[in-house]
C-alpha positions as CSV (number, residue, x, y, z in Angstrom):
1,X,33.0,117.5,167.6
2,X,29.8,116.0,165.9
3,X,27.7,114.5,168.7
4,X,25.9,112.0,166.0
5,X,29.0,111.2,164.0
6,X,32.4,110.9,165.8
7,X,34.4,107.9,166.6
8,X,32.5,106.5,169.1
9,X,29.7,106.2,167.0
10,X,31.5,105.0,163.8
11,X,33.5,102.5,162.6
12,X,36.3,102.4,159.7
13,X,34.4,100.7,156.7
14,X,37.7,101.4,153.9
15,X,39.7,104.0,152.3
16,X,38.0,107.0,153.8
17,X,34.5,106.1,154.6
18,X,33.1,105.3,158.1
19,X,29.4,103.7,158.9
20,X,27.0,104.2,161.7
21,X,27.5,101.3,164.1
22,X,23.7,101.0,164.1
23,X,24.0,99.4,160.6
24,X,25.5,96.3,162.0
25,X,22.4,95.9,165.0
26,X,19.2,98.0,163.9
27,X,19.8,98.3,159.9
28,X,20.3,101.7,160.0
29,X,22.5,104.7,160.3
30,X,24.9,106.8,158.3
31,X,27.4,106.7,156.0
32,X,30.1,109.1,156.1
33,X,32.9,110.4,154.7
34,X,36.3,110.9,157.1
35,X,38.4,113.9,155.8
36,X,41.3,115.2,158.4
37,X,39.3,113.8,161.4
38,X,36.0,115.4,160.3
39,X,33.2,113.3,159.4
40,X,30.9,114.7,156.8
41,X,28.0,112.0,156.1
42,X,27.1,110.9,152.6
43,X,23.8,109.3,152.6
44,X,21.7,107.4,155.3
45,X,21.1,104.2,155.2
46,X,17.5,102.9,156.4
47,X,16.7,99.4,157.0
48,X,14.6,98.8,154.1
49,X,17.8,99.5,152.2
50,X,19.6,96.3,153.3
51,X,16.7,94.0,153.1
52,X,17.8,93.3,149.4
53,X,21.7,94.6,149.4
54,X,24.6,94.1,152.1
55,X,26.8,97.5,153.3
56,X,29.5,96.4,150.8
57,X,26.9,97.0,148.0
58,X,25.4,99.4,149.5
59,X,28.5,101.8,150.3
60,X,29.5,101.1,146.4
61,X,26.3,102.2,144.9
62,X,26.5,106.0,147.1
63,X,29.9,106.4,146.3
64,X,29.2,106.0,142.4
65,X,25.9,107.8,142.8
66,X,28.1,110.8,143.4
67,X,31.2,109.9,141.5
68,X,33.4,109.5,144.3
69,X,34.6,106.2,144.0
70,X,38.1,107.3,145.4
71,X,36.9,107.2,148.7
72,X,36.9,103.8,148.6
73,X,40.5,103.5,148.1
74,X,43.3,102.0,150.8
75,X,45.6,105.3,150.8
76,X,49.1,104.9,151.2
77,X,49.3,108.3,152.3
78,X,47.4,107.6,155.2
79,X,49.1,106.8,158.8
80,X,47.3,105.4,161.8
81,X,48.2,107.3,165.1
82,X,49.8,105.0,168.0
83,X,47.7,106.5,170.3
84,X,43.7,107.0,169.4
85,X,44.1,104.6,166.5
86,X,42.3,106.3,164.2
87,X,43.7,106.9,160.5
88,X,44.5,110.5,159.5
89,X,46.3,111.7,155.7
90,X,50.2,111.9,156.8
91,X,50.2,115.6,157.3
92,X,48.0,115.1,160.0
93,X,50.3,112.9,162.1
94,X,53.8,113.7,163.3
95,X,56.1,111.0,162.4
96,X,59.6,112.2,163.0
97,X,59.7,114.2,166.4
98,X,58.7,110.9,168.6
99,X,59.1,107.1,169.0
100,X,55.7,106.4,167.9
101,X,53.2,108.1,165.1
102,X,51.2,111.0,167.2
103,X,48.0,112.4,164.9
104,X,48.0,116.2,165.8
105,X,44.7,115.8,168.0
106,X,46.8,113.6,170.4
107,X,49.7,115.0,170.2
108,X,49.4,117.5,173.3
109,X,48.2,114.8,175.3
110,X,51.4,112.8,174.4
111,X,53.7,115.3,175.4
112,X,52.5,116.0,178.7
113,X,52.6,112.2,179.4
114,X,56.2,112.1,178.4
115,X,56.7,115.1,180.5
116,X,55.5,113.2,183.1
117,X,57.3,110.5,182.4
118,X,60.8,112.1,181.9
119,X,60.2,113.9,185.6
120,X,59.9,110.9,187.4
C-alpha cells in the first residue's frame, strides 16, 4: 500500500476521486484517482491554488485538463463494503455469499470472524 496516499490519508471527494485531507487544514495535498482500491494521484494541489478557487473548482478544472470528466461521476456500479466502508466497482465486492457486502480486501478477515463466531 501507498504510504502517502491510502485511506487514512484520503477522503472520498465523488465518483472516483479522493483528496489529501491536508486540503481541508494546510491548503495543500493531492488529488487522486481511486481505481479498484489503488489510488493513483492526478495533480497536487498547493495552497496558492485555492486562494482564488474552492476544491469543487479546483477538482473540475484537473479532471477537464485531462479529459476525464467521468471520474466525477456517482457510479451505480459501485458498492460500499459493510466492513472498511470504502467504495469499490461491484466486481470488487462479494454480494451474494454473506449477509452483508464484503470488498475482497476484507473478505478474509470476515470469514475468520464468522468462523469465530459460528464456534462459539
Amino acid at each position: 500500500m501507498n504510504k502517502w496516499n491510502n485511506y487514512e490519508t484520503l477522503e472520498h471527494h465523488k465518483g472516483m476521486i479522493w483528496v489529501g485531507k491536508l486540503i481541508k487544514t494546510e491548503n495543500k495535498g493531492n488529488i487522486c484517482v481511486n481505481q479498484n482500491g489503488e489510488f493513483r494521484v492526478i495533480a497536487y494541489v498547493s495552497p496558492d491554488m485555492l486562494e482564488h478557487k474552492d476544491l469543487d473548482t479546483m477538482v473540475a478544472e484537473v479532471v477537464t485538463a485531462e479529459g476525464t470528466q467521468y471520474l466525477l461521476e456517482e457510479d451505480e456500479t459501485k458498492i460500499t463494503c459493510s466492513i472498511c466502508g470504502n467504495t469499490y466497482d461491484e466486481l470488487m465486492v462479494n454480494i451474494v455469499d454473506y449477509p452483508d457486502d464484503v470488498c475482497l480486501k476484507c473478505e478474509s478477515q470476515y470469514r475468520e470472524r464468522a468462523k469465530e463466531y459460528c464456534e462459539a
